[in-house]
Structures are given as C-alpha cells and as structure tokens.
C-alpha positions in Angstrom: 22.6 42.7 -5.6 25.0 45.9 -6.2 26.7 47.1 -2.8 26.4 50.9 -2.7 28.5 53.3 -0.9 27.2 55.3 2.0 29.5 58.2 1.5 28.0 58.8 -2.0 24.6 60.0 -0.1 25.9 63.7 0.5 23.0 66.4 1.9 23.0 69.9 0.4 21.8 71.4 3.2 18.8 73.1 1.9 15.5 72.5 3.4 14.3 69.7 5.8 16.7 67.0 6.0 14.3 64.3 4.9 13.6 66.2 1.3 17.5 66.4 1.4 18.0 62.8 2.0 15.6 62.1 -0.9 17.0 64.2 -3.4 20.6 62.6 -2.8 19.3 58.9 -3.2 17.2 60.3 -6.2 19.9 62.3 -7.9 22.2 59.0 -7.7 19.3 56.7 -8.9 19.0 59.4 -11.8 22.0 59.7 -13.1 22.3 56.3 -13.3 25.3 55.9 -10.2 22.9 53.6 -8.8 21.5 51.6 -11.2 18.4 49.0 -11.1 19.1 46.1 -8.5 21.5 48.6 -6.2 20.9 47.5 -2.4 20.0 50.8 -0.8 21.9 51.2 2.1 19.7 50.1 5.6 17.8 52.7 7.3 20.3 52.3 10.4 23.4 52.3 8.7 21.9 56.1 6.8 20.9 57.2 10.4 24.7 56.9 11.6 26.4 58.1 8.4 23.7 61.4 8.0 23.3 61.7 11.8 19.6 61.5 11.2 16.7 60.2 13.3 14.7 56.8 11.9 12.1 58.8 11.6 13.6 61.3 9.2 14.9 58.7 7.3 12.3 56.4 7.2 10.1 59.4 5.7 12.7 60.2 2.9 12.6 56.3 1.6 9.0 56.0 2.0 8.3 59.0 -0.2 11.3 57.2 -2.7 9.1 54.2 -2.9 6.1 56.7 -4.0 8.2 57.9 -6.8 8.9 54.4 -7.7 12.6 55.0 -7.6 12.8 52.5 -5.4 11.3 49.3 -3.8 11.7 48.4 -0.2 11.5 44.7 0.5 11.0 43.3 4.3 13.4 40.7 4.1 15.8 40.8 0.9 16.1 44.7 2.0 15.6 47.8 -0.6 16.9 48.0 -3.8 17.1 50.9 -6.7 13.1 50.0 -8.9 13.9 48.8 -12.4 12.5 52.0 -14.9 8.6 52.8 -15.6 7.7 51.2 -19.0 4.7 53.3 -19.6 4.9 57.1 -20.8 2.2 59.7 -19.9 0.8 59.6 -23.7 0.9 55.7 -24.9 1.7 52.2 -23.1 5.5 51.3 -24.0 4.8 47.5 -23.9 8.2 45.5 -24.9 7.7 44.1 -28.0 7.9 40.6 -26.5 5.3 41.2 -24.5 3.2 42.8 -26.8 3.6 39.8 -29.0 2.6 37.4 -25.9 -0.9 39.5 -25.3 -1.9 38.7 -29.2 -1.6 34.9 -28.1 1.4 34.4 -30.6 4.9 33.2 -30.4 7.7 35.6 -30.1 11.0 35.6 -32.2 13.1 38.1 -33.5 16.6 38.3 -35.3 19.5 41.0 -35.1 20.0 42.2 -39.1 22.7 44.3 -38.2 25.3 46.2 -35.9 27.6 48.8 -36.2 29.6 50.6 -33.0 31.2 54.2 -33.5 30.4 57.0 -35.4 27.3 57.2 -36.9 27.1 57.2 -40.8 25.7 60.2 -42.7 22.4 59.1 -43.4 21.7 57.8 -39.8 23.5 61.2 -38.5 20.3 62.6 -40.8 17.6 60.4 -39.7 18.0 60.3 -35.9 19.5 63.9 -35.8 22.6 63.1 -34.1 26.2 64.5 -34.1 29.0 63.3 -36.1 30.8 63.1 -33.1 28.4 60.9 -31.1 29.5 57.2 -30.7 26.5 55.1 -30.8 25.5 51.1 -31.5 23.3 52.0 -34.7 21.1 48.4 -35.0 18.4 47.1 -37.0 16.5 43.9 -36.0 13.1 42.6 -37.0 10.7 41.3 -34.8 8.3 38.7 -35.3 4.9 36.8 -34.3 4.4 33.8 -35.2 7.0 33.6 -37.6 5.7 36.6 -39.8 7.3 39.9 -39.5 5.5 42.0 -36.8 7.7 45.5 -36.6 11.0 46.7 -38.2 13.0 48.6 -35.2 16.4 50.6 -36.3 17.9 52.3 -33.0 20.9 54.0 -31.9 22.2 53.4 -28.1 24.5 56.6 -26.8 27.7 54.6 -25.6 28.3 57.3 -23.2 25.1 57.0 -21.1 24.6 53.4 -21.0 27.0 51.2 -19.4 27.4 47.7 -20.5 26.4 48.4 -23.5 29.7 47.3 -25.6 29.8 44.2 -24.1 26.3 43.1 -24.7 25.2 41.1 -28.0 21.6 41.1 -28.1 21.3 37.4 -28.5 19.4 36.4 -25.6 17.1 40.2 -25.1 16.5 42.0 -28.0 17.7 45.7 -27.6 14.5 47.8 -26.5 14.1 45.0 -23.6 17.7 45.5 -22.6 17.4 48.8 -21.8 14.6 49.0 -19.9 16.8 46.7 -17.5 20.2 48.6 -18.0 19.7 51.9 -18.3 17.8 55.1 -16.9 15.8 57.7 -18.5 14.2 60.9 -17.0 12.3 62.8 -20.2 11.1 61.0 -23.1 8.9 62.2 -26.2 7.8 60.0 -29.3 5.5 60.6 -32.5 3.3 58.4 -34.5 3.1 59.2 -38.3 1.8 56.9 -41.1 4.5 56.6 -44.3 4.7 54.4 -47.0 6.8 51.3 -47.4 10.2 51.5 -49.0 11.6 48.4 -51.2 14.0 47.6 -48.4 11.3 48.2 -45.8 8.5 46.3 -47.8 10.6 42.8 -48.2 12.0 42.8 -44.8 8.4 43.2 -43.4 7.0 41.1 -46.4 4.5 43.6 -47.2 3.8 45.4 -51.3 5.8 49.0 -51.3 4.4 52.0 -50.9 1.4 49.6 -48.2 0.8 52.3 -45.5 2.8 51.9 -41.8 2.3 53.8 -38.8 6.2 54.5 -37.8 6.6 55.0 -34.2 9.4 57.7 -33.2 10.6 57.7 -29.4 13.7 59.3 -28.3 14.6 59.1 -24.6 17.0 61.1 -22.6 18.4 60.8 -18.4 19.2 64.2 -17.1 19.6 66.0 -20.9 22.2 63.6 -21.8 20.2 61.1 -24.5 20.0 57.4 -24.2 18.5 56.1 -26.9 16.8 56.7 -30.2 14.4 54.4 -31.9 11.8 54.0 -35.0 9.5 51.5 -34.7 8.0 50.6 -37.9 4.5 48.7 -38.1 2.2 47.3 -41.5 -0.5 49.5 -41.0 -3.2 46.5 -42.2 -1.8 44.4 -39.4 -2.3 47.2 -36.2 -3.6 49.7 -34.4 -2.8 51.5 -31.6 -5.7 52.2 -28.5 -5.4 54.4 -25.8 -8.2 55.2 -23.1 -8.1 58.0 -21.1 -10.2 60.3 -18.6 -10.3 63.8 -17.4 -6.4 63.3 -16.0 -4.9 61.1 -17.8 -4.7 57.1 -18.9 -7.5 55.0 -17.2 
C-alpha cells in the first residue's frame, strides 16, 4: 500500500469543514497525487492534523466512499478506489474481459511502439500537438486465436506516471490504465467505416468489409490521458445498451 502524507490534506476554508475535508482528499485523488491503492490517512490521525471532531471526519470519508473515490476497509484500513470502468453512455468492459463473457480464450500481441513525438499522420488522426510526447501503440487483440479488435492509442507521458517504464507484456495497454491512471471527463463515438488493406489483413477480414470503429478520448482535470480507436469486423459484433427513464439499467 502507498503511505500518504497528512500535510498534503490542506482545507480552504470555505464552507462546513466536512465538505472542505472532502474536497482536499478528492482534489488529491483527482489529480492523480494519490493514486489507486494510496492508504488514506486514519480517521484519528485526520482529527489531530485538521483539528476536527470524528464526527466531522467521519462524514467527509463516508460521503468519499459514495463517490467511489475511495473504499474504506475495517481491517486493511481505507485506500484511494481503483477508476469506474463504465461511462454514462456505454459499458467500457476491458477487452479481456469482454473476451472471457463470449466463453473464449483471450490473447493479444503488441505490433508496435513508438515514445516521443507524435508522427504527422497520428498528429492528424488523434488531433494532438506536435509538441505532445506520447507512447503511440498498436496491438491486436484476439479470441480464440482469431483477431477480435484492432486498438491504436496514444498515452500523454505527462499525465500518466509509470508509463515509460512499463512494456505491455503481461496487461495489454487499455487494462493498464484503468489500474494506473485517473480520468475525470471522457467522451467517445461509434461510426461504421470500411476496412483498409492494412486494417483488413491484420483483422483477417476482405477490404472495404464494414467495422464499427469505437473513438474514446479521456482526460483528468483538462489535461488528457489517453486517446484510443478501437476497431471491430462489423459481421463479428454488436454493441447493446439498455436503459430507462435515467439512465443504464
């Protein structure tokens, strides 16, 4: 478990203390100071460093554990929640998993890696600045030893530590950071597009055979994390959604 600092909860002053207390744990949770697996600091030890009753505190981590920032264990203590991997329009299974629910047997295989500065044509497709030093990767995923989705991302160096030093040999990317990394707004589209020659043999499919290509781009406190298109044989999916008057069901 990560050891936090207690001086790095500082209260604004504004409003009751316990919605200050929550807003310092959530802004370092956030921003990524306290990343998943952090050991939030015990309600007794907060008490003497804030000069706060338990109750106050108490209130501020319960409504924390609402937000599912965090999770509060009995005996191992509470630590920062690993990020939500659901979004408010469409499940965001990991592809592993994904694989798992049809019954089949996951693989997948890292085609390639680059770290720096983008090249032109992925500055074009992900709309990214020249200037932005990213790991630009393409890997292929697979069920049962066919090709099951094409995935070309870019990682922002700058917003997700770690990420230099990691290969992708045992997680594949999108997995990885879901466990490494924080994100506070995302948006993705779905749009159907026609194979490319490149696309078509890596995915063993005839060009021009329709895909649905899946677009998500995910950012933690306006700086952006990660960019990804997913792309999928349209004759071999389909994507299903069921909700109600508010939202998923």
């Amino acid at each position: 478990m990560i050891e936090t600092r207690l001086d790095a909860v500082k209260l604004d002053g504004a409003g009751p203390v316990y919605d200050q207390i929550r807003r310092a744990i959530r802004d370092l949770v956030v921003s990524g100071e306290w990343p998943p697996g952090t050991g939030v600091p015990p309600e007794h030890a907060l008490m003497e460093q804030l000069g706060a009753s338990r109750m106050t505190v108490h209130r501020a981590l319960v409504q924390l554990a609402r937000e599912g920032l965090i999770v509060r264990r009995r005996r191992s203590g509470t630590i920062v929640a690993s990020p939500p991997a659901s979004h408010a329009m469409l499940d965001i299974l990991s592809i592993p998993e994904e694989v798992e629910q049809l019954g089949q047997v996951y693989a997948y295989d890292v085609l390639s890696r680059s770290d720096g500065r983008p090249a032109p044509e992925v500055v074009e497709r992900f709309g990214l600045k020249r200037s932005d030093k990213v790991a630009h990767l393409v890997v292929l995923h697979r069920a049962d030893g066919m090709p099951h989705v094409l995935e070309e991302r870019v990682i922002h160096a700058a917003t997700v530590p770690g990420l230099a030093e990691e290969d992708f040999a045992e997680t594949p990317p999108g997995d990885w950071l879901l466990k490494h990394s924080l994100w506070s707004q995302a948006e993705h589209a779905i749009s159907a597009i026609g194979a490319g020659a490149e696309e078509a043999d890596l995915l063993s499919i005839a060009i021009g055979e329709p895909c649905l290509l899946v677009e998500r781009r995910t950012w933690n406190q306006s700086k952006p994390v990660t960019a990804v298109r997913l792309l999928y044989p349209g004759s071999r999916h389909r994507f299903v959604g069921r909700f109600g008057p508010y939202g998923q069901v």
